[in-house]
N, C-alpha and C positions, 0 to 999 in steps of 0.2 A: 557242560559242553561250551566248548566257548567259540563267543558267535565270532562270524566275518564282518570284515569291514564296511562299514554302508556307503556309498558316495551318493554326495548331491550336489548340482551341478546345476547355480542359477546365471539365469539369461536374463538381463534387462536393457533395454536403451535409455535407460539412465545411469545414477548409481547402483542400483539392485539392492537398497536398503529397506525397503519393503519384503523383497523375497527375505532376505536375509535375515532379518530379526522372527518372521515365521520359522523360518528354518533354524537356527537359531532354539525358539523357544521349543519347538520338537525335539530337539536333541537332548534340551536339558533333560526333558522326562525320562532319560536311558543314559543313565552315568556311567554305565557299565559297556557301555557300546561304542565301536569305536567308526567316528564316521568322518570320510574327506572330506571335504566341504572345498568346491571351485564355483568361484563366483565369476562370469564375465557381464563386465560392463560395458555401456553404451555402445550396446550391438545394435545397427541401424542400418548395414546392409548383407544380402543374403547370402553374400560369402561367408562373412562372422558369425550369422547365423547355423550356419550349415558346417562351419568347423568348430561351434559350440555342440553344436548335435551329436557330431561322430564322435568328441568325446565320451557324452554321455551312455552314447548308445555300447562304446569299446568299456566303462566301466560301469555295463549294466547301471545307469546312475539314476536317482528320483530327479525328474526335470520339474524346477521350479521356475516359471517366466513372467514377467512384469513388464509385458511388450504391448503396444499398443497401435501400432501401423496392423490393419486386418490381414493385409498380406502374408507379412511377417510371423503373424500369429495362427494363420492358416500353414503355412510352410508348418512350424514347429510341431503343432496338434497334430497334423497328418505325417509327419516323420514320427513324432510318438508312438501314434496306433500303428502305424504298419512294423514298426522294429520293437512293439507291446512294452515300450517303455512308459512308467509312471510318470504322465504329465497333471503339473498341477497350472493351469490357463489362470492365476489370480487376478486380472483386472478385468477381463471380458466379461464372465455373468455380470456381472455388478453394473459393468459402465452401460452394457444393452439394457439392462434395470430400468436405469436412470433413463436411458432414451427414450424406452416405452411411456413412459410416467412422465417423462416431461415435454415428448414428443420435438426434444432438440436434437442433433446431430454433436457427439462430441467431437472435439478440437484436434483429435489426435495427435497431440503434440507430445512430446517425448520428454520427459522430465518435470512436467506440468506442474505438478507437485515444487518442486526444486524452486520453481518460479513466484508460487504460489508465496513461499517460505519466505525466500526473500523479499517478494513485495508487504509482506507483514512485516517483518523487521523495519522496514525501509519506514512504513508508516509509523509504527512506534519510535523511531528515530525522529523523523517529523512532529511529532507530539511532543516529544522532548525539548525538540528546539522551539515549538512554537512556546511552551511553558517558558522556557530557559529567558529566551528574547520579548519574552511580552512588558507590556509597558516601557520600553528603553529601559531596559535592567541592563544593557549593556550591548551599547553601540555597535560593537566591532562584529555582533551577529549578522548586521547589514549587508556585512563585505561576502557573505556565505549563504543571504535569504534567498529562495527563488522571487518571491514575492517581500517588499515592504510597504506596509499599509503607516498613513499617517491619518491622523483625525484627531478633532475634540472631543470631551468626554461625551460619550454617549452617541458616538456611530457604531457601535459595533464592532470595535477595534479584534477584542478577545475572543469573542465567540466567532469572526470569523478567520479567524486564525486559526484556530484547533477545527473548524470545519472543514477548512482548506488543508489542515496538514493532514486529515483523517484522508485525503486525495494526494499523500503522500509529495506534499509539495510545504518547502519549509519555509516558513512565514514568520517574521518580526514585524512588530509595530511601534509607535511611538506616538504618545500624547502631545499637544500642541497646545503651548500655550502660551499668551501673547508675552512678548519679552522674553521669552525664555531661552536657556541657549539650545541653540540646533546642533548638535554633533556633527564635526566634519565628515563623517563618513556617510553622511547624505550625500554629500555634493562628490563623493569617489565611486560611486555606483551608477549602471546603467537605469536612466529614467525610466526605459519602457520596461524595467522590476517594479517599480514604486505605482502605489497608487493614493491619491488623496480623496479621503472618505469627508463629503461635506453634507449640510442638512439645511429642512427651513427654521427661521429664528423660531417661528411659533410655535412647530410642532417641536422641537428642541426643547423650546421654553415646557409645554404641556409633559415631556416626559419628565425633566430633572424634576418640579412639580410632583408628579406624581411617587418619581421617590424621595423626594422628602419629608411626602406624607407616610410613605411606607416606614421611615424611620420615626416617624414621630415628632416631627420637625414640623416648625412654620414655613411653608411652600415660599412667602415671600421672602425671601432673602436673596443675597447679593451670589448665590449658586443658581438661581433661578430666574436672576435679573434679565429679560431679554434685550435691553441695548446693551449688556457683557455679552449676550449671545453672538448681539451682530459682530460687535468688535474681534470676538474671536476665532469666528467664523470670515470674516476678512482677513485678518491675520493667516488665516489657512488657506486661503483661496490665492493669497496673493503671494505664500511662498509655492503652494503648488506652479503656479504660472511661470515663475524665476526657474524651478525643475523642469517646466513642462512635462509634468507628468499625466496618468489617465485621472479624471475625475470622476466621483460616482458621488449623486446625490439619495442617501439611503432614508430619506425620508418615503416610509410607506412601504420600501423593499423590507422582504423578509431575509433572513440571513441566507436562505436558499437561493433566493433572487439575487441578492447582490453578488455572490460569491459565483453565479451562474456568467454576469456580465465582467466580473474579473478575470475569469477564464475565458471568456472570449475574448475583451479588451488585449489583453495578454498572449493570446494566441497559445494558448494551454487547454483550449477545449481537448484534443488529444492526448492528453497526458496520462499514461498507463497507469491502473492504481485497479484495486478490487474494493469494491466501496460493500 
């Protein structure tokens, strides 16, 4: 006997790639069946919803929805039971789940997901560039960082950089060191980008010290001298000033704290990211 045609007929106010890939994998399990498949997307008001419906309901169709305005989702549910058509409601049990359990209110935002997607890429792209531009590997990242962090060894140059980019905000840095050449693409960037990372000579002095001994090295040497300290720590203070950029003294701050008063220095305490 050979069967009739199936139609399925999905509703989302997004893409409807969620219904879709269910709908989708049910089909594969009947190869022998032959089914329409209409998908409408980013239905978001109760007209489109209600001319996605009479479809369904004219090609007897399996309603599949991934709507999340309650309104919208009441409409459709109660259009189903009363013209006994198969509705499948996919995100509601789930997200009420989650509300009871978490006793939050969800966002009802329509594509959430969509958003979601791309603020991850967006941070793996920040990660890439904080790697790409760390240590001045290469200047001209300056002209494209949101942030440029300057310091001598041992502020915290790299870790907080991949902290800050993990905040979806792309960050290069550059080591300082006395004499050495500054790349013009300092001085062609907006200062309130730039920040210069300074420290005290002693506690400076106590940490290079301590990895030296980590290596296995004599702590006293000319890496751990602290009148190098000052001198290069003046060297930084006093190209900071010629920038006039923000200053942050990260002696005793943890890279959560520093990276806390960069974003506010910065005016990026609001900066949308999913941490």
């Amino acid at each position: 006997m050979e069967s009739k045609c199936i139609s399925i007929v999905i509703i989302s106010d997004s893409a409807g790639e969620t219904a879709l890939k269910l709908a989708q994998a049910s089909m594969a399990q009947y190869p022998d069946v032959e089914f329409l498949l209409t998908r409408r997307s980013f239905v978001t008001k109760e007209k489109a919803l209600t001319e996605s419906l009479e479809l369904a309901k004219v090609q007897n169709a399996l309603v599949l929805h991934t709507i999340i305005s309650k309104r919208l989702v009441d409409i459709a549910n109660d259009f189903c039971q009363k013209n006994d058509l198969f509705c499948m409601d996919i995100l509601t049990p789930v997200v009420k789940e989650i509300k009871n359990r978490s006793q939050k209110e969800p966002s009802r935002e329509p594509g959430a997901l969509h958003h979601l997607n791309e603020n991850y890429f967006a941070r793996i792209n920040a990660m890439e560039f904080a790697v790409k531009y760390d240590d001045g590997k290469d200047p001209r990242g300056f002209l494209e960082a949101d942030i440029v962090l300057l310091g001598v060894s041992r502020t915290s140059k790299t870790p907080l950089s991949l902290f800050l980019a993990n905040k979806n905000l792309k960050v290069a840095n550059l080591p300082l060191i006395p004499d050495a050449h500054i790349p013009k693409q300092l001085w062609e960037i907006d200062p309130s980008k730039i920040v210069g990372l300074t420290n005290d000579p002693e506690f400076l002095n106590q940490i290079r010290k301590e990895r030296m001994r980590a290596y296995g090295l004599n702590p006293d040497t000319a890496y751990s001298d602290i009148d190098k300290f000052r001198k290069e720590l003046e060297f930084a203070n006093d190209l900071y000033e010629k920038l006039g950029c923000v200053v942050i003294n990260v002696a005793q701050l943890s890279i959560e704290e520093t990276a806390s008063i960069i974003l506010h220095e910065l005016k990026l305490e609001d900066h949308s990211y999913y941490s």
